[in-house]
C-alpha positions in Angstrom: 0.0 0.0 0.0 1.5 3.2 -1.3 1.3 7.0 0.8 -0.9 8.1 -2.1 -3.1 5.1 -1.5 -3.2 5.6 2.2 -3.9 9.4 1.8 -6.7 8.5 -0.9 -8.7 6.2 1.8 -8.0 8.9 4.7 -9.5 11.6 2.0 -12.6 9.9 1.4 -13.5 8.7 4.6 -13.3 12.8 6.0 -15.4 12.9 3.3 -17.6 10.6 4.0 -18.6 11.1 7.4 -18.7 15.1 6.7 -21.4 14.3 4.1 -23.1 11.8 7.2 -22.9 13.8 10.0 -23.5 17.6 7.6 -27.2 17.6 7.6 -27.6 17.0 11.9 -24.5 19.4 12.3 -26.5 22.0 10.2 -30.1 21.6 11.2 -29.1 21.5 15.2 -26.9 24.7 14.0 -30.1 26.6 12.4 -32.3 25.6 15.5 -29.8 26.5 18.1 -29.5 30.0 16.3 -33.4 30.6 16.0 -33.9 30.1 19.8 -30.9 32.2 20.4 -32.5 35.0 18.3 -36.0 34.6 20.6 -33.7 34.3 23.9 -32.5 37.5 22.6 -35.8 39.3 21.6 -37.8 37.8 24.4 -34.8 38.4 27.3 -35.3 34.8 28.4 -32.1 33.3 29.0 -32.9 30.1 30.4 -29.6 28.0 29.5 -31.6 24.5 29.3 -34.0 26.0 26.9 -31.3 26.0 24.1 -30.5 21.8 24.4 -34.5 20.4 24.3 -34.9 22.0 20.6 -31.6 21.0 19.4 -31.7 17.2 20.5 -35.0 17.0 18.7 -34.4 19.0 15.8 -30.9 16.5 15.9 -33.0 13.6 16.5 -35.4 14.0 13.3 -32.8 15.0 11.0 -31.1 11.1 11.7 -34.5 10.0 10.9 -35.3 11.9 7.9 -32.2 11.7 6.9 -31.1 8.0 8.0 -31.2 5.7 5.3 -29.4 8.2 3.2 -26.5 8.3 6.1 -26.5 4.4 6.0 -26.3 4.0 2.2 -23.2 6.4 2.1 -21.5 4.4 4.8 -22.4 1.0 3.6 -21.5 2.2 0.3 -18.0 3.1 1.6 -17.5 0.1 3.4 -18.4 -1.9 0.4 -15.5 0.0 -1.7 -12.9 -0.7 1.1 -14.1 -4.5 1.4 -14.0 -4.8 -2.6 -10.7 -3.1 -2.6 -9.0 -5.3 0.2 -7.1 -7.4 -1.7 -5.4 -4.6 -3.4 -5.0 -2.9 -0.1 -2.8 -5.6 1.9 -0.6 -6.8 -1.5 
């Protein structure tokens, strides 16, 4: 297995699970700033009331978005188990 090879695998695994965990990351992003924006024109700052909103908005993202998470990291470890062989000449 070659440095390029190595690097190659390394590259599209970052890849991989930035594409996985993007659309949580940004949905529990977009909720945390919309309930900062009414802490901050309602003057409530209640410190648990920013967590409840995110875990669910987090929470129904996976499930919308779950089977398309799962089919890019199946499809990845189907490449790496097809490309074994050539991996551990």
């Amino acid at each position: 297995m070659t440095d390029a090879t190595v690097v190659s695998l390394a590259r599209e695994a970052v890849l991989t699970i930035l594409l996985v965990a993007g659309p949580a990351l940004l949905i529990g992003m977009l909720v945390g700033l919309l309930v900062s924006i009414f802490q901050a024109t309602t003057q409530i700052q209640e410190q648990t009331l920013t967590f409840i909103p995110k875990i669910v908005a987090v929470l129904v993202s996976i499930v919308v978005f779950g089977p398309w998470m799962i089919r890019n990291l199946v499809d990845l470890a189907e490449r790496l188990f097809a490309n074994l062989p050539m991996y551990i000449r």
